[in-house]
C-alpha positions in Angstrom: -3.1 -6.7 27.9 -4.0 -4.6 25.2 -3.7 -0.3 25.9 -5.6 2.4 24.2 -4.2 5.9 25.1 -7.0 8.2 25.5 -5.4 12.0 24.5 -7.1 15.3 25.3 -7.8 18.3 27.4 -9.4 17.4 30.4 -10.5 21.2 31.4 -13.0 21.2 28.3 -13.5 17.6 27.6 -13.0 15.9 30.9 -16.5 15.0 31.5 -16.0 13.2 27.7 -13.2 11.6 28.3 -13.9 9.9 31.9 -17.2 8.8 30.0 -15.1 6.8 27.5 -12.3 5.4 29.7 -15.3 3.9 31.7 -16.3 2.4 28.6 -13.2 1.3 27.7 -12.2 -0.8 30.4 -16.0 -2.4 30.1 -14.4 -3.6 27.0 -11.7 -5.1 28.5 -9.1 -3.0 27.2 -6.2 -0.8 29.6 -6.4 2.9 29.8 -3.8 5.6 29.7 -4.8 8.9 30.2 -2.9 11.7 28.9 -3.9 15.1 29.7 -2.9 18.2 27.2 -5.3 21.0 29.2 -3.7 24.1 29.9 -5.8 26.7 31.1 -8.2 25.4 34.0 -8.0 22.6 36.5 -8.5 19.3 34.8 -12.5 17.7 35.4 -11.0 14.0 36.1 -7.5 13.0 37.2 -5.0 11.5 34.7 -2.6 8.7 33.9 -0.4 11.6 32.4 -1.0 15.0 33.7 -0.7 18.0 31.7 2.7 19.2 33.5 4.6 16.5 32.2 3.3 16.4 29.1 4.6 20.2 28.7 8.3 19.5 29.9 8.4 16.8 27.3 8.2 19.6 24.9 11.1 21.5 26.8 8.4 23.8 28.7 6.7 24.5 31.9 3.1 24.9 32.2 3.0 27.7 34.4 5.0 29.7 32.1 2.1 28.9 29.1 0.0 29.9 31.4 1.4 33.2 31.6 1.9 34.0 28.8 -1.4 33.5 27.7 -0.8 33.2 24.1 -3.1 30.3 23.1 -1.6 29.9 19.9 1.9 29.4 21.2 0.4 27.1 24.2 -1.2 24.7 21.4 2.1 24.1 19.6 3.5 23.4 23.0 1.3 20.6 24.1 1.5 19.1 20.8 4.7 18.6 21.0 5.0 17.5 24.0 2.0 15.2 23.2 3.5 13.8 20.0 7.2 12.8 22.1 4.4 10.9 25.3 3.1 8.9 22.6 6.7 7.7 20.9 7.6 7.1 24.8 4.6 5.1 25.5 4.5 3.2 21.9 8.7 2.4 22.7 7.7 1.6 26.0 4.8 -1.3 24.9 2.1 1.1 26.2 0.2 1.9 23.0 -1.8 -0.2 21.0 -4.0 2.3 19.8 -5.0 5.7 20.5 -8.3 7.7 20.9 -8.9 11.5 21.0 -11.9 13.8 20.8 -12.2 17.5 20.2 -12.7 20.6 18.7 -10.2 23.1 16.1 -7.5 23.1 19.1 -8.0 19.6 20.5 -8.0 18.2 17.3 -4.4 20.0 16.1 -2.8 19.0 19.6 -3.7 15.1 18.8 -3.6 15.1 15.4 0.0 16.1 15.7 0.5 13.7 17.5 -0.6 10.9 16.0 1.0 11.5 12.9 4.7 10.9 15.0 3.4 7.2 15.0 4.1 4.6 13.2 2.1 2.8 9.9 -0.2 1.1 11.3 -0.7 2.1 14.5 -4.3 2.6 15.1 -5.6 6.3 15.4 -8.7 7.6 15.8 -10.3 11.1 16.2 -13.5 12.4 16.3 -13.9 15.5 15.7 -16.2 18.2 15.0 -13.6 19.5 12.1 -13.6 16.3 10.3 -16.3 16.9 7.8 -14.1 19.7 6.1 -10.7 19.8 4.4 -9.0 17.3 6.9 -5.9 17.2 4.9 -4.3 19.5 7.7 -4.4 17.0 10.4 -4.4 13.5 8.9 -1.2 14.8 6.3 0.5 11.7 5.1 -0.6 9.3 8.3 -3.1 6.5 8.6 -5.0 8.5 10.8 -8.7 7.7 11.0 -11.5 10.7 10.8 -14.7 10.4 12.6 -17.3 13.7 12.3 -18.9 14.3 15.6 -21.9 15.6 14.1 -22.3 18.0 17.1 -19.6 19.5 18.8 -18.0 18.1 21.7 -20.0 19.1 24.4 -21.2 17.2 27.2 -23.1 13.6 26.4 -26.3 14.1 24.9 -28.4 11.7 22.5 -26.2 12.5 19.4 -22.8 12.4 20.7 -23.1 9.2 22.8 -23.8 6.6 19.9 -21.3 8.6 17.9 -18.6 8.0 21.0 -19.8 4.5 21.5 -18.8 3.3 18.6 -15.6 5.2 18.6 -15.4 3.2 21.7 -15.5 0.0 19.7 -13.7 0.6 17.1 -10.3 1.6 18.6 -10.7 -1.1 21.1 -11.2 -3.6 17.8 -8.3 -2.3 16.3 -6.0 -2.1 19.2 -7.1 -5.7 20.3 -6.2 -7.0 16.6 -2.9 -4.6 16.7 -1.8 -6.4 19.9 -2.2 -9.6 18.7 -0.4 -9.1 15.1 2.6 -7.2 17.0 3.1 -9.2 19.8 2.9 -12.4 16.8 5.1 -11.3 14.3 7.1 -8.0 16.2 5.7 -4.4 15.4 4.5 -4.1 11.4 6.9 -2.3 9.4 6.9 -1.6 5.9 8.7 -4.0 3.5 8.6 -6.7 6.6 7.7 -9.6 4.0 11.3 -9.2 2.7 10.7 -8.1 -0.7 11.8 -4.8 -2.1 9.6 -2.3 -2.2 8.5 -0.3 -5.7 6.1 3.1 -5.6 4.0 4.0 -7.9 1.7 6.3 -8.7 -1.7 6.4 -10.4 -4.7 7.8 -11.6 -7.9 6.8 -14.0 -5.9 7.6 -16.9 -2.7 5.2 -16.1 -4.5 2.9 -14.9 -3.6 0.6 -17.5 -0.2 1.0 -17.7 0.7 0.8 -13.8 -1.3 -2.4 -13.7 0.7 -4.0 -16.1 3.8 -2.3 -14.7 2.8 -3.8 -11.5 2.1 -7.3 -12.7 5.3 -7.9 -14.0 7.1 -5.9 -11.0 5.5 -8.6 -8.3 6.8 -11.4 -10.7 9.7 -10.2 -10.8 10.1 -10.3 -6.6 8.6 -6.8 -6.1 6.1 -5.8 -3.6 4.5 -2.6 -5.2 2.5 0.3 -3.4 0.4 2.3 -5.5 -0.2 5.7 -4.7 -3.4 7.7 -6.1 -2.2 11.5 -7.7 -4.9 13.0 -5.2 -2.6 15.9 -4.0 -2.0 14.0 -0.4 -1.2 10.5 -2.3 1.3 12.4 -3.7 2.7 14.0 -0.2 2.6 10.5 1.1 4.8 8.9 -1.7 7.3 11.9 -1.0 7.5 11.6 3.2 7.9 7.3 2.6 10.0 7.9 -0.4 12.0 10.1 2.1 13.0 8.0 4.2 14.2 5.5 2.3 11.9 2.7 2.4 11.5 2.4 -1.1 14.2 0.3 -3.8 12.8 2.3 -6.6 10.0 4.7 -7.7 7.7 4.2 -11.0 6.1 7.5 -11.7 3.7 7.1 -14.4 1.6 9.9 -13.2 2.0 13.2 -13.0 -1.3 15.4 -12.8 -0.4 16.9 -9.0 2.1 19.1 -11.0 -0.3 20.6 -13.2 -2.6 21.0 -10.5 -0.1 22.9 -8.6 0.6 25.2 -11.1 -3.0 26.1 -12.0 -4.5 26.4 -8.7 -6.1 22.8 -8.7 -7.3 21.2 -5.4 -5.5 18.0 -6.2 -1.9 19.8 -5.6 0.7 17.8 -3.6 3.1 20.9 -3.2 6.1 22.4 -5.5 8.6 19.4 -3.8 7.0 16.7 -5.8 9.3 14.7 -7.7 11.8 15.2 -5.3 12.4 12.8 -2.3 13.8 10.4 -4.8 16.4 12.3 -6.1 17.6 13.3 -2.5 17.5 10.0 -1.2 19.1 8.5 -4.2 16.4 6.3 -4.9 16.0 4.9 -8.7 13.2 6.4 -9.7 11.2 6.3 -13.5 9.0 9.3 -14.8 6.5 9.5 -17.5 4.1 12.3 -18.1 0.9 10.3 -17.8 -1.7 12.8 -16.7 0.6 16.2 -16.8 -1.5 17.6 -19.1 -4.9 18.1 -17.0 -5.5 19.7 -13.7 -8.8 19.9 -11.4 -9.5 23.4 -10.1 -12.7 24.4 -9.0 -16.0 25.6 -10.9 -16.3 29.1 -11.9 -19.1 29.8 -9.6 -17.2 27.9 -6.5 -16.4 31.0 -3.7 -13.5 28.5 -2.8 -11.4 29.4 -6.0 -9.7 32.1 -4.7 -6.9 32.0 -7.9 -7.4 32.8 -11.0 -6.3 30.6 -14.2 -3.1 30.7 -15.9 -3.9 32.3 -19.6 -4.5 29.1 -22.1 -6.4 26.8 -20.3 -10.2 26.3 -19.8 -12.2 24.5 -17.6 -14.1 21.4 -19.2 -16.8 19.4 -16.5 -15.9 16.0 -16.0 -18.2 12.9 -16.3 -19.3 11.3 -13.4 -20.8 14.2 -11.3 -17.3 14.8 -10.3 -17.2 18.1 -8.3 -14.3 19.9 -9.9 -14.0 21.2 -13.4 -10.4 19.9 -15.0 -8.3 22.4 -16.6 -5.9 20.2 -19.7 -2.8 21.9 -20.0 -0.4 20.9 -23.1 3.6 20.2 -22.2 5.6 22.6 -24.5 9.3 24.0 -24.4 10.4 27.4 -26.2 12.7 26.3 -28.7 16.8 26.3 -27.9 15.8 26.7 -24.1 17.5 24.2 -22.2 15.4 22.7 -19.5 14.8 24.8 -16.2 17.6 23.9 -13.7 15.1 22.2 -10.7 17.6 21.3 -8.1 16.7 17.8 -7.0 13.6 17.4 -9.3 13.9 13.7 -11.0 13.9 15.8 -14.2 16.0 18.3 -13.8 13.3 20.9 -13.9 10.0 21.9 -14.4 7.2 18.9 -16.2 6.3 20.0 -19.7 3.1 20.7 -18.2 4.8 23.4 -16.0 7.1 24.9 -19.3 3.3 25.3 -20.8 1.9 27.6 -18.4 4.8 29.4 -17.1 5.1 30.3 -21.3 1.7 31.2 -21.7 2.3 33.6 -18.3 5.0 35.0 -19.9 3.4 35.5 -23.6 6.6 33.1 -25.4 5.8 31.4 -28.4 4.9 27.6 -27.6 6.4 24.6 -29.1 6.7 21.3 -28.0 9.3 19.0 -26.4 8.8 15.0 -25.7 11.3 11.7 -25.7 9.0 11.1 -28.8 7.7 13.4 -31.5 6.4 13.1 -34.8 5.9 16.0 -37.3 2.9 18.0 -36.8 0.6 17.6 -39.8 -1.5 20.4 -41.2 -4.6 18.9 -40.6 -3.7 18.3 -36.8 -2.1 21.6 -36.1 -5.7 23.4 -37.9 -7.6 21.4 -35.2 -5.5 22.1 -32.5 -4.5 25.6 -33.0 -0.9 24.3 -32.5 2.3 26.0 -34.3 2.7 25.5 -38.2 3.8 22.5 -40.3 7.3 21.1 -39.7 7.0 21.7 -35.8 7.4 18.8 -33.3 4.0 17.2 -31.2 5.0 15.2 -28.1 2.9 11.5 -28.5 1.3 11.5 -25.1 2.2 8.5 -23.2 -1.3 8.6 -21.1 -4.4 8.1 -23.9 -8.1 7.6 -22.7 -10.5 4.7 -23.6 -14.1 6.5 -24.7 -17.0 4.3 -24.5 -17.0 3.1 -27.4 -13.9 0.8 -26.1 -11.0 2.3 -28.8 -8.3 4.3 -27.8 -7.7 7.6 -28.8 -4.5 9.8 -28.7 -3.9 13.4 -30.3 -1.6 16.2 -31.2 -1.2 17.5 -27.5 0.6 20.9 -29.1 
């Protein structure tokens, strides 16, 4: 029969959580109920209680209680609640899980449920999930659901927002049981061809498709992952462990992005995983020479811009300004020795702004160039005639349907 693990603190949300597992069984679904309280006696009795789910992480709870550090307590439970979930999904226990909560609750089972596997379902509703929820869902497949109000008692709001919490994790576990228990628990690359990564954004579009097209004739099974800061996280934790026969990054705006400040970063490691698995792995620039930080007037930029580049609003009523940034290389430098980093060192985006912090001249670098005309380096601003332009491998269709490239000095 199919099981949907119900994960929470039953001292502040036991009243919540007997009201779903009621609901749950009415939908013919089994329940296993994990507790991850600490402080005060739990409101309904559980499958799991709370003292075993705190020596799974090594500790006992009296001692958390003692200590009264909530902090420490919450990083306690989580783990312990992140190993009852591998136990219960080894043991054929878990075809889906559901938790509810506040800040706290939501870090214990968020944590948790990113230890699972693809395609396990996940769900939690939570009063933080109408912010920045790249904390808790990280790479995972986790599934947000805002509570509207918080998590307190069941009141005209929260119970059609819980009911159909209710359904949806029993649909998904239901249709998860039936697929494992068919064809064996879903892994990635299952359907026996190799997988390829890629990654992507408006402005590669183009090229990946094609680069995709032929790949899957070829006998490929290609994942394409969007440059939106956690697509780029997410290609680096699969890419990690080793799934992958090759990565095709076309796409490479996260770096710019982290550089500048932007809000579509995906960390300093990017570009990395690859090279430490020893993973083939292809890199263009498509995209390095924009990043998206936030307007002027937004109190949420709290970093200034690197000297050069300036803000320009994007169609679309997108609600970040983007920040172009040029690839160049001082001449005679030899490139930046970047430990694992597929190129050896920093993206020419990343030369440009680390030379404009430090006041060098800029000239550019590229696996293609072409003299810089006068004409072109007047409109650009770029160095005199005789230097070097990169030809940008990423070009832009306007409206009017032609492409256009430039001197990207």
């Amino acid at each position: 029969m199919t099981s949907v693990v119900l994960l929470g603190t039953l001292d502040t949300k036991g009243v919540e959580y007997g009201w779903l597992r009621e609901r749950l069984l009415r939908a013919g679904v089994e329940v296993v109920l994990v507790d991850t309280g600490i402080m005060d006696e739990p409101r309904v009795p559980a499958d799991i209680p709370r003292e075993a789910v705190a020596r799974a992480a090594g500790a006992e709870l009296s001692e958390l209680r003692a200590a009264a550090d909530r902090g420490a307590a919450v990083t306690t439970m989580a783990r312990g609640a992140e190993a009852t979930l591998l136990r219960l999904h080894a043991e054929g226990r878990l075809d889906g899980v559901l938790a509810i909560g506040g800040s706290g609750g939501t870090s214990i089972a968020s944590r948790a449920m990113r230890a699972l596997p693809l395609g396990v379902p996940k769900l939690m509703v939570s009063s933080m999930a109408s912010g920045n929820v790249a904390p808790y869902v990280g790479s995972s497949d986790i599934t947000m659901m805002y509570s509207v109000v918080d998590i307190a008692g069941i009141n005209s709001v929260s119970a059609p927002v819980l009911t159909n919490a209710v359904a949806a994790i029993a649909g998904m576990a239901k249709a998860f049981a039936r697929s494992s228990s068919a064809h064996g628990p879903a892994r990635l690359g299952a359907g026996g061809r190799p997988l390829i990564a890629a990654s992507m954004a408006g402005v590669t579009t183009v090229g990946v498709d094609a680069a995709r097209e032929r790949l899957t004739e070829l006998g490929y099974e290609v994942l394409v992952f969007h440059v939106s800061g956690t697509g780029g996280r997410t290609l680096e934790t699969l890419a990690g462990q080793g799934i992958f026969a090759g990565v095709l990054d076309l796409t490479l705006s996260e770096l710019a992005d982290d550089l500048c400040g932007g809000v579509l970063s995906a960390g300093p490691d990017r570009l990395s995983a690859a090279g430490r698995a020893g993973i083939p792995q292809v890199v263009s620039l498509g995209g390095a020479g924009h990043g998206e930080v936030r307007p002027a007037g937004d109190p949420a930029r709290t970093r200034p811009l690197p000297a050069g580049p300036r803000p320009q609003p994007l169609d679309h009523g997108h609600p970040y300004d983007r920040v172009r940034m040029r690839g160049t290389r001082p001449p005679g430098r030899r490139q930046t020795p970047g430990g694992d980093r597929a190129d050896g060192g920093l993206p020419p985006a990343a030369r440009t702004v680390h030379a404009r912090r430090a006041g060098r001249p800029l000239t550019t670098t590229g696996a293609r160039t072409r003299p810089c005309s006068r004409r072109s380096a007047k409109a650009c601003g770029a160095a005199p005639p005789g230097s070097t332009t990169t030809t940008p491998t990423s070009t832009t269709r306007p409206s009017g349907g032609r492409r256009r490239t430039g001197c990207t000095t």
